[in-house]
TORPA-353403 format. One record per residue: residue number from 0; residue in three letters; z, y, x of N, C-alpha, C in turn. Coordinates in Angstrom, 1 decimal. Example, Ala and Ser with C-alpha at 12.3 -4.5 7.8 and 13.67 -1.06 7.14 Angstrom:
2
ATOM_num_residu_n.Z_n.Y_n.X_ca.Z_ca.Y_ca.X_c.Z_c.Y_c.X
ATOM_0_ala_7.8_-5.7_13.2_7.8_-4.5_12.3_7.8_-3.3_13.2 .
ATOM_1_ser_7.1_-2.2_12.8_7.1_-1.1_13.7_7.9_0.0_12.9 .
//
This chain:
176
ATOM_num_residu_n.Z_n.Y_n.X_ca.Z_ca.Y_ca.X_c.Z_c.Y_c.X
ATOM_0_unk_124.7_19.6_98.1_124.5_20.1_99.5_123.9_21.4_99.5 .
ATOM_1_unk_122.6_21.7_98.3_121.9_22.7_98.9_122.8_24.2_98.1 .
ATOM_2_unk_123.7_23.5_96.9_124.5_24.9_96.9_125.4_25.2_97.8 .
ATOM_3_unk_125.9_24.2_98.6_127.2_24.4_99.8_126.0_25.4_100.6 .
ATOM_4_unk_125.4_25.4_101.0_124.7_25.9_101.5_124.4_27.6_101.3 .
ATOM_5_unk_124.0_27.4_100.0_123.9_28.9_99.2_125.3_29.6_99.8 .
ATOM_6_unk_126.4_28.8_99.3_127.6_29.4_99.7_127.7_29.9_100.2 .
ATOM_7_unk_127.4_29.1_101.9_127.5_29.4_102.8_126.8_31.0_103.3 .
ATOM_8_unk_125.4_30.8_103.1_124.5_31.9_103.2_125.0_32.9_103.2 .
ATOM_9_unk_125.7_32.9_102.1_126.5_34.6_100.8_127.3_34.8_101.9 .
ATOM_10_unk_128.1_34.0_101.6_128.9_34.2_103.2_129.0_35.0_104.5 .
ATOM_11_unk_127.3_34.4_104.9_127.0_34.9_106.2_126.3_36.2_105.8 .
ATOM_12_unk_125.6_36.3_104.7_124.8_38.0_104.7_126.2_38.6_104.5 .
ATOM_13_unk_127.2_38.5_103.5_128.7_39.5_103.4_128.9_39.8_104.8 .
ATOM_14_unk_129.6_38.9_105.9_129.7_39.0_106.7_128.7_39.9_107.8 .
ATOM_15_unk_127.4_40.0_107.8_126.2_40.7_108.0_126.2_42.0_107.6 .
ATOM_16_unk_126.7_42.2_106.3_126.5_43.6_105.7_127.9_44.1_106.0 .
ATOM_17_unk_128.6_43.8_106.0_130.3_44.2_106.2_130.0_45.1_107.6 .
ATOM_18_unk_129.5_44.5_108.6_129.4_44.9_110.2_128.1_45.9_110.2 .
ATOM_19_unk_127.5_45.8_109.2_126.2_46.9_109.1_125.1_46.2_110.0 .
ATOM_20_unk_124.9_45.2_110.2_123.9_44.2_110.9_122.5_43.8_110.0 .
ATOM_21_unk_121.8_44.0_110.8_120.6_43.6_110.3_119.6_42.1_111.0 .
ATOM_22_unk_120.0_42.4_111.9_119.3_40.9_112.9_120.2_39.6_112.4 .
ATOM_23_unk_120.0_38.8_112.7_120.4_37.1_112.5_121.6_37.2_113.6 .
ATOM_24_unk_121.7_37.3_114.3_123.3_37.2_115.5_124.5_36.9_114.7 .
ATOM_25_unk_125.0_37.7_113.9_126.1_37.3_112.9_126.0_36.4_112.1 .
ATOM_26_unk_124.7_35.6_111.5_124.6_34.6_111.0_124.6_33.2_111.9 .
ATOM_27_unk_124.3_33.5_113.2_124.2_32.3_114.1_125.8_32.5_114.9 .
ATOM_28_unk_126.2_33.4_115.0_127.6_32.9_115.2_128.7_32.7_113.8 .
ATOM_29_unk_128.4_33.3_113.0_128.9_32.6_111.8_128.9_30.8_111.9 .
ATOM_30_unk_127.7_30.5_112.4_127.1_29.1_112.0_127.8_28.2_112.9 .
ATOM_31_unk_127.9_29.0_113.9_128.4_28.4_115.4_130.2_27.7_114.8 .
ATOM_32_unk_130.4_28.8_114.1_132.2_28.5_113.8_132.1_27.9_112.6 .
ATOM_33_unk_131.4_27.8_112.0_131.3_26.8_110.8_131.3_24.8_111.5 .
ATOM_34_unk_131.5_23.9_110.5_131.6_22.7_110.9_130.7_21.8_110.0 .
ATOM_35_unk_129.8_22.8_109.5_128.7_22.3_108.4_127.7_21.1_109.0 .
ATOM_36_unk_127.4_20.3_108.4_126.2_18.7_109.0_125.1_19.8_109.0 .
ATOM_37_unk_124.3_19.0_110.4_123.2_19.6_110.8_121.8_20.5_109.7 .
ATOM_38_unk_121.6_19.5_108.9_120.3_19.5_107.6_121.0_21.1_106.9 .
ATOM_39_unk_122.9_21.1_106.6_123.2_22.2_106.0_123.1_23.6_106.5 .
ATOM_40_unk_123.7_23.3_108.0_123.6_24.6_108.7_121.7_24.7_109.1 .
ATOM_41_unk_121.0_24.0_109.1_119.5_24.7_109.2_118.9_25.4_107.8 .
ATOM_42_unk_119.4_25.5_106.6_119.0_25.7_105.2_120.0_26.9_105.3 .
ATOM_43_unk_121.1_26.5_105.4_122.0_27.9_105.8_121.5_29.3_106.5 .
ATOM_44_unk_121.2_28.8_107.7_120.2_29.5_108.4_119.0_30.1_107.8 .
ATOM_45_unk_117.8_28.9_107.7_117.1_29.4_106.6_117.0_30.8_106.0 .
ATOM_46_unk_117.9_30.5_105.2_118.2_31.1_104.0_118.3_32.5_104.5 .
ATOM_47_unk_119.7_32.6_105.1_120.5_33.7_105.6_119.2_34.4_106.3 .
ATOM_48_unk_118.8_34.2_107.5_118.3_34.4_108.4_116.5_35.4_107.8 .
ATOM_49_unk_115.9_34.2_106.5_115.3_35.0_105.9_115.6_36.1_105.3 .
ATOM_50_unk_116.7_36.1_104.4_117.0_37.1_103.6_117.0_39.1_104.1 .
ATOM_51_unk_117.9_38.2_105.4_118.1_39.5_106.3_116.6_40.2_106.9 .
ATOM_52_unk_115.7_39.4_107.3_114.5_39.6_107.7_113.7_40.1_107.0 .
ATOM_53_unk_113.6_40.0_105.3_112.9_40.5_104.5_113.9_41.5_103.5 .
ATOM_54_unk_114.8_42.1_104.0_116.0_42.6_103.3_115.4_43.9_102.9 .
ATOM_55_unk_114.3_44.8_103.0_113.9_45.7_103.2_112.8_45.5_101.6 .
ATOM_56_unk_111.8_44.6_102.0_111.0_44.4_100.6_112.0_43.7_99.4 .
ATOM_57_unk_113.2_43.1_99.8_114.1_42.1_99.0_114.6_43.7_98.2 .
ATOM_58_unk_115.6_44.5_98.6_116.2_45.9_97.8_114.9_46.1_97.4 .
ATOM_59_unk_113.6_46.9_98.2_112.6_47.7_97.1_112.7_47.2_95.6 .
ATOM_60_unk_112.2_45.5_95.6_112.3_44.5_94.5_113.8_44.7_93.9 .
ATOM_61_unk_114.6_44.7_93.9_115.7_44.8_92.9_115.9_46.6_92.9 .
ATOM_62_unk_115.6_47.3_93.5_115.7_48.3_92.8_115.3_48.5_91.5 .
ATOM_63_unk_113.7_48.0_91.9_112.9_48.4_91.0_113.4_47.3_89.2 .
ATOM_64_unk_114.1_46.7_89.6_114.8_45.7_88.4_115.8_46.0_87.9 .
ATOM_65_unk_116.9_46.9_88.3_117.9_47.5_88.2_117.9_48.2_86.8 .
ATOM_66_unk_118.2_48.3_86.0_118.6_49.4_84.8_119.7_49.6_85.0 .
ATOM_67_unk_119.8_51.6_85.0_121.2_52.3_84.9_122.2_51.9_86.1 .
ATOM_68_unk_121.4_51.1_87.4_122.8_51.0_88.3_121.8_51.4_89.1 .
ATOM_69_unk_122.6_51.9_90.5_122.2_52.0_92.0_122.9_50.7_92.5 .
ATOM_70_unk_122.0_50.2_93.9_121.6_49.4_94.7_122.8_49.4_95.0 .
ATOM_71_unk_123.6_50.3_95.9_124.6_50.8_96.6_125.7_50.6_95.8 .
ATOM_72_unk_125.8_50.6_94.6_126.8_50.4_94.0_127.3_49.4_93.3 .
ATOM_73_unk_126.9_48.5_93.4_126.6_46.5_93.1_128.0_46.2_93.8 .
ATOM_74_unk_129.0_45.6_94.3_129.2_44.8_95.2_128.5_44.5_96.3 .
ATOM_75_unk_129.3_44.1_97.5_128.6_43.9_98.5_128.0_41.8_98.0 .
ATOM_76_unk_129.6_41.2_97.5_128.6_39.9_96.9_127.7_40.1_96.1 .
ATOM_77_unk_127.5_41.0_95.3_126.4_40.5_94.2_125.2_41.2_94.6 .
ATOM_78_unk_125.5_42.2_95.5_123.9_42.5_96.1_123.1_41.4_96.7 .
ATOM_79_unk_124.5_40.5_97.7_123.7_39.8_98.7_123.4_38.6_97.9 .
ATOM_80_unk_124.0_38.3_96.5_123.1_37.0_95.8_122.1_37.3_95.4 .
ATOM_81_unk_121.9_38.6_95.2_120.8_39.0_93.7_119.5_39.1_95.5 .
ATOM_82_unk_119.9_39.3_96.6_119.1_39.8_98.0_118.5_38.0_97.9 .
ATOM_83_unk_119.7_36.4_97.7_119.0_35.8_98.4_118.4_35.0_97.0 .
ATOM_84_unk_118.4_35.4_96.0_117.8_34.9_95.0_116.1_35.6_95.3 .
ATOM_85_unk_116.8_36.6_95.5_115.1_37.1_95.2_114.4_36.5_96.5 .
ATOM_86_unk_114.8_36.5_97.6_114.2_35.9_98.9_113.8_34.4_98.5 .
ATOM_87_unk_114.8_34.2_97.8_114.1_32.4_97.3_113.0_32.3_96.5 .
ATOM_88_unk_113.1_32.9_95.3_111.9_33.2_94.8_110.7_33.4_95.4 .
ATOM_89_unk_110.7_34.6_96.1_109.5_35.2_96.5_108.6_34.9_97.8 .
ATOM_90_unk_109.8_33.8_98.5_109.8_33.9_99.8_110.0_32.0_100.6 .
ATOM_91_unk_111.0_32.0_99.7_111.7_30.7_100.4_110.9_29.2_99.9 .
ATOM_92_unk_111.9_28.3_100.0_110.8_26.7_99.4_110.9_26.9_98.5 .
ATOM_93_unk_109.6_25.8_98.1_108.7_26.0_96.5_109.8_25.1_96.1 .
ATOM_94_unk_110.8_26.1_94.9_112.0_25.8_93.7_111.4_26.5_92.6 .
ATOM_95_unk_111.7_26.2_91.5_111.2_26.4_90.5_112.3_27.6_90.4 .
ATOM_96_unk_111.8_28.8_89.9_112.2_29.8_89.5_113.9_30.0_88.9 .
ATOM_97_unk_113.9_28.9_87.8_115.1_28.7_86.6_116.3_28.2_87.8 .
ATOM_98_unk_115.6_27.5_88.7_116.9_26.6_89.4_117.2_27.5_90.6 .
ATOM_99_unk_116.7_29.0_91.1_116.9_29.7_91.8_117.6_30.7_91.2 .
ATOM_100_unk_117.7_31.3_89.9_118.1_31.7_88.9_119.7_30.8_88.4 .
ATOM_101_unk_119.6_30.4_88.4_121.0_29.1_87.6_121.5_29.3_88.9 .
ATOM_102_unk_121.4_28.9_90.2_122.2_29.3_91.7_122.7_30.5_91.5 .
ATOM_103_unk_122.0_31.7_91.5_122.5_32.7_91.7_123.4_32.9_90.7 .
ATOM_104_unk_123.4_32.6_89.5_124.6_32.6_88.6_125.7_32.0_88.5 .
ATOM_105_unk_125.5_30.6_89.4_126.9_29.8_89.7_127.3_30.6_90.9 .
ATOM_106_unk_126.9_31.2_91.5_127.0_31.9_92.9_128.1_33.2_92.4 .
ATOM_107_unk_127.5_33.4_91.6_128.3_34.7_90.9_129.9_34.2_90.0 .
ATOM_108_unk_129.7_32.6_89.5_131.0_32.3_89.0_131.9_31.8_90.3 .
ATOM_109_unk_131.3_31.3_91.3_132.2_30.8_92.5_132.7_32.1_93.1 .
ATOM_110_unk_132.0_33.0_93.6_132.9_34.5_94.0_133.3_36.0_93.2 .
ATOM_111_unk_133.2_36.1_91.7_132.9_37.1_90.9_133.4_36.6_89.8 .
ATOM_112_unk_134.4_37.0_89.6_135.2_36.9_88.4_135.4_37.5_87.0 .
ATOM_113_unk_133.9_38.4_87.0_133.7_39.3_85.6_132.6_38.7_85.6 .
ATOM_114_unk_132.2_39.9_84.4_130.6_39.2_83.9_129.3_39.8_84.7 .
ATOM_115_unk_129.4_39.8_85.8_128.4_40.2_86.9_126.8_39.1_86.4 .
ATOM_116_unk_127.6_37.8_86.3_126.2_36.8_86.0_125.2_36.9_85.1 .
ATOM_117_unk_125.5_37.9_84.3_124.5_38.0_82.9_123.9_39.3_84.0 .
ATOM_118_unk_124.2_40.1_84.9_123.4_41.1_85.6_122.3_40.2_86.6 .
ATOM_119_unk_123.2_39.5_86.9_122.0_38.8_88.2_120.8_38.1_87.6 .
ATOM_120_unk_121.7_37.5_86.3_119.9_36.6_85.6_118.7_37.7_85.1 .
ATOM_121_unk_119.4_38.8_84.4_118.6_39.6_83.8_118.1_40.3_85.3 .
ATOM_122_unk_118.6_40.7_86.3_117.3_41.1_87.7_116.8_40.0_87.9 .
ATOM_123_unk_116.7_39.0_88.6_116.2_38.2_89.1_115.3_37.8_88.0 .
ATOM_124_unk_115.4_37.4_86.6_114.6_37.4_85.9_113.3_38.3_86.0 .
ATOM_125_unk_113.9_39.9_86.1_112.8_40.7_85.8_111.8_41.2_87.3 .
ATOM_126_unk_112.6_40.2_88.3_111.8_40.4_89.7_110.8_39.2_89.7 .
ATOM_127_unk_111.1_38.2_89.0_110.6_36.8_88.7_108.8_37.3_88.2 .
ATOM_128_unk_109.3_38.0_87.0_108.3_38.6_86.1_107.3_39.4_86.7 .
ATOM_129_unk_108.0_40.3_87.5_107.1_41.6_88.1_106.2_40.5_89.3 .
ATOM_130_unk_106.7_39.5_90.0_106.4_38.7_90.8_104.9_38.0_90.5 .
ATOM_131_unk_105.5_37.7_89.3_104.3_36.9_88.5_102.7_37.8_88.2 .
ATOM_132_unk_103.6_39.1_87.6_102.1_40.0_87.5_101.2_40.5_88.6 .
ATOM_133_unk_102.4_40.7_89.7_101.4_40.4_90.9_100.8_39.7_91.3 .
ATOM_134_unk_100.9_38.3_91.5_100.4_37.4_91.4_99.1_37.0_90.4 .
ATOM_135_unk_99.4_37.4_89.2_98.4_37.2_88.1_97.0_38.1_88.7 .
ATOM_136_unk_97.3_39.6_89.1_96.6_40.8_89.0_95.6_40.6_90.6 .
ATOM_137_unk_96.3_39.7_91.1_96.3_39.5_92.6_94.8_38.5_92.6 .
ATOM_138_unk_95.3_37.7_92.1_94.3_36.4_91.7_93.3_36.5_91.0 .
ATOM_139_unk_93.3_37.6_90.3_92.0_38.0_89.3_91.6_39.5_89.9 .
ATOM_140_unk_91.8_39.3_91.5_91.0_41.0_92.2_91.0_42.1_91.8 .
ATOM_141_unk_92.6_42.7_90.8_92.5_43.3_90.1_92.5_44.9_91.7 .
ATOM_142_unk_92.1_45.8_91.7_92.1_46.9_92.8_93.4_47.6_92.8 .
ATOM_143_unk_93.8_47.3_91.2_95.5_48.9_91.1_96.3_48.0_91.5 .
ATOM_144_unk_96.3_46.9_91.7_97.8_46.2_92.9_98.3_46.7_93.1 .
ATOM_145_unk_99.6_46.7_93.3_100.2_47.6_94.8_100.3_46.3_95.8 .
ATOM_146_unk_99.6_46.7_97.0_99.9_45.5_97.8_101.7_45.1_98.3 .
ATOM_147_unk_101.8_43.8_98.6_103.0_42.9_98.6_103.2_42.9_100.0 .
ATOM_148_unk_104.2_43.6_100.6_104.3_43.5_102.6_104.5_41.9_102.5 .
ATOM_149_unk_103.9_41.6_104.1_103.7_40.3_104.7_105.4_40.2_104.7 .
ATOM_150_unk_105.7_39.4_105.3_107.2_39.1_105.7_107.3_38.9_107.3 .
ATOM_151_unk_108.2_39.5_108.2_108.2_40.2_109.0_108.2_38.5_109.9 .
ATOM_152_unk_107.7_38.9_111.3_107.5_37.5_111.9_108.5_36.7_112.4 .
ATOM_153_unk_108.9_35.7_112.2_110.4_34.7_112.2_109.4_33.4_113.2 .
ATOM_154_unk_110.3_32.5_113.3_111.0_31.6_113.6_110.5_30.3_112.6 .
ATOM_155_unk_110.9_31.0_111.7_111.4_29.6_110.4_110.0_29.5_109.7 .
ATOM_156_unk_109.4_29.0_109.2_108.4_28.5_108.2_108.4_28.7_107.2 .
ATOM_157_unk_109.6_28.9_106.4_109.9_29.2_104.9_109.5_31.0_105.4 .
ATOM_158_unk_109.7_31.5_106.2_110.1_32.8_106.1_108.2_33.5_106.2 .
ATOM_159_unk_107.5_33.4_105.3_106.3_33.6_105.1_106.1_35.3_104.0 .
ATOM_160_unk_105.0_35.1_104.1_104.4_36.2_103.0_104.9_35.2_101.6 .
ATOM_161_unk_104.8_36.4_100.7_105.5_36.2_99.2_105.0_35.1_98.8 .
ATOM_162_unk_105.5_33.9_98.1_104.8_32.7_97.8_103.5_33.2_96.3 .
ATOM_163_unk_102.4_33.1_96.5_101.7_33.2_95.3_101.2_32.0_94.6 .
ATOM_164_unk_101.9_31.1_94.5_102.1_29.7_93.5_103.4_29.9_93.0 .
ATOM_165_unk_103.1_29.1_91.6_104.4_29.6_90.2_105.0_28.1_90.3 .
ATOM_166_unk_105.7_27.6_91.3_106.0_26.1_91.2_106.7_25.8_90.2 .
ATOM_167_unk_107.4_24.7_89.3_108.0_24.5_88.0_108.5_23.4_88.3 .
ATOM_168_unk_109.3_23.2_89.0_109.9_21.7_89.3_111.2_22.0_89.2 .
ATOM_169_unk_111.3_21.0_88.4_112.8_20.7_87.5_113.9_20.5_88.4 .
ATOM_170_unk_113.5_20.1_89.6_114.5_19.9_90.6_114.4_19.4_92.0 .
ATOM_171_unk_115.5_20.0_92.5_115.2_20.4_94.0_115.4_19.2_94.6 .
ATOM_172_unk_115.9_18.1_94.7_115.2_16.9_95.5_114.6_16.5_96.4 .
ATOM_173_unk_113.3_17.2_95.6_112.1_16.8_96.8_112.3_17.7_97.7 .
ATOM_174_unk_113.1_19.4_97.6_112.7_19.6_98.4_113.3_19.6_100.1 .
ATOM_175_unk_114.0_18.7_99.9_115.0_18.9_101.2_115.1_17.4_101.5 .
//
């Protein structure tokens, strides 16, 4: 369920970025014409709805993970997986890293038919990483931080400031 879901999401940011949209409106009429069970279309939402909301700190972070490519020049799919991977990670429910990582690469075999997937694990890996030493440098009061923007004010509960716990759970279950 919660990859139908992902699907869906990818879906609705494509959709979002296609029209040059930045608000949730296109995601909630997306939703509206979708025929998705209730539990899916609110994770859909979720998702979508975060991604778009922190879409701003979501590119700074994969820029900065990027070797030898521009942002702009990704795909519009593979920007918006590598957008909601990193939103999950950084942002979304406590999933362990690997299983937000492994999504975004089946994400990339369900719409992307080259070898785009070995790009998205190696970012999202190395936003995972940079994520982590924040967090490390953060926790031990280090002063050369660069501070981490809050995440802009929503609606949703998932849609918080950067998560600073490294959760490690094998599987998503619990969380839905």
């Amino acid at each position: 369920m919660r990859h139908q879901a992902r699907v869906h999401a990818i879906q609705a940011l494509y959709q979002s970025e296609l029209i040059e949209s930045k608000a949730s409106g296109p995601v909630e009429r997306f939703l509206e014409h979708s025929e998705l069970p209730e539990k899916m279309q609110d994770f859909t939402r979720e998702l979508a709805v975060g991604t778009l909301h922190n879409r701003k700190y979501i590119d700074r972070r994969i820029r900065r993970s990027l070797d030898n490519w521009r942002l702009n020049r990704l795909s519009v799919v593979i920007r918006n997986i590598l957008r909601l991977g990193v939103y999950e990670m950084c942002f979304g429910p406590e999933i362990s890293h690997r299983i937000v990582i492994n999504e975004s690469v089946e994400l990339c075999k369900d719409f992307v038919d080259d070898d785009s997937h070995g790009l998205v694990n190696r970012v999202l890996q190395k936003v995972w990483d940079q994520h982590q030493e924040y967090i490390a440098g953060k926790t031990k009061g280090e002063k050369n931080v660069p501070a981490e923007p809050t995440a802009a004010v929503s609606k949703s509960p998932s849609e918080q400031a950067p998560s600073t716990s490294a959760p490690d759970k094998d599987s998503e279950a619990s969380a839905l």
